[in-house]
Every structure is written in C-alpha cells, then in structure tokens.
C-alpha positions in Angstrom: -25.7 -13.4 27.6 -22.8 -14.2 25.1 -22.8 -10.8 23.3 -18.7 -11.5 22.3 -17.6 -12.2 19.1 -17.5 -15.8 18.8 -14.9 -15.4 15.7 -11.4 -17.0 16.2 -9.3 -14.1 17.7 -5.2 -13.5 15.8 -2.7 -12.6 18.2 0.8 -11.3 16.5 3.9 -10.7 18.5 5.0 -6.7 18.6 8.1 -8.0 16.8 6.4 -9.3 14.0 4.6 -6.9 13.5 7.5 -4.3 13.6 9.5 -6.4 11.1 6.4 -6.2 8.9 6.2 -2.8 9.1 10.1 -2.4 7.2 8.9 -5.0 4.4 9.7 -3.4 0.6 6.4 -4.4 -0.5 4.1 -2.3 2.1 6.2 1.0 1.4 5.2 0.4 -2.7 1.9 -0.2 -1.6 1.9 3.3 0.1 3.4 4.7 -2.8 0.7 3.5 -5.1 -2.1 4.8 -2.6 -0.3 8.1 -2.9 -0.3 8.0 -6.6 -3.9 7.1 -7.3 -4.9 9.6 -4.8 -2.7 12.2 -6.6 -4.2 11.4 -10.1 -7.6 10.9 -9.1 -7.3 14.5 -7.5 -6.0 16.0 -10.6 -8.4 14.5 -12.9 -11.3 16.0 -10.7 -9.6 19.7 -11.2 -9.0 18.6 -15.0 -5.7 19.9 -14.6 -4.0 17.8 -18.2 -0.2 19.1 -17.3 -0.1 17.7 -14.0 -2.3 14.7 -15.0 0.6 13.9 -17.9 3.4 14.1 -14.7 1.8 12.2 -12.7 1.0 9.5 -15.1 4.8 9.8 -15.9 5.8 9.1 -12.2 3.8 6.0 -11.9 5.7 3.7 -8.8 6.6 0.2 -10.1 5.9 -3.1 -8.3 8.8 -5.4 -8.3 8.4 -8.5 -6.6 12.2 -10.0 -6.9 13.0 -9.9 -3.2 9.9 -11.8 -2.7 10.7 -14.7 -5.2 14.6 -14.4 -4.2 13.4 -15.2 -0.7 11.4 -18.0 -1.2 
C-alpha cells in the first residue's frame, strides 16, 4: 500500500525545456566539465606540457547577459 513517492512531482513544458537547453550559461558549464575533465586527466599521466595548455585554455564565466536581462 502507498509504495509512491509522496514528494511534490515538477512538470516543465517541452518548450521550456528546449529554450533552456540554447541558454549561454549551460553551454560554459559544459565547457568547464570538459576542462576539469581534461586537466584532471593530464595531471593523472603527469604530462606538464599539456597540463601548462590546458591551464592556459581555461573557459571564462561571464554572467552579463544574465544581469542585462534582469
């Protein structure tokens, strides 16, 4: 008896979410995820070269369109 989640269930519109999906912000955050994967890769081979590139290629979060928005 009862074995559901009793926790409040979100529903989101398909549109929403596809707008979402186009935001500036997610695609940085993707970018980051890349680049700590990429440097936490290198630093396990100890490979200092491509540990200095990467490091030099670090993605940078703006957040002006957010604030510009608002």
């Amino acid at each position: 008896m009862g074995k559901g989640s009793t926790q409040n269930k979100t529903y989101y519109f398909v549109k929403d979410i596809a707008f979402l999906a186009h935001e500036p912000l997610l695609r940085k955050f993707r970018e980051m995820k890349v680049y700590m994967r990429r440097l936490k890769r290198a630093k396990a081979k100890d490979m200092p070269g491509v540990l200095a590139r990467i490091e030099g290629s670090k993605p940078v979060l703006t957040y002006d369109h957010i604030v510009k928005e608002r």
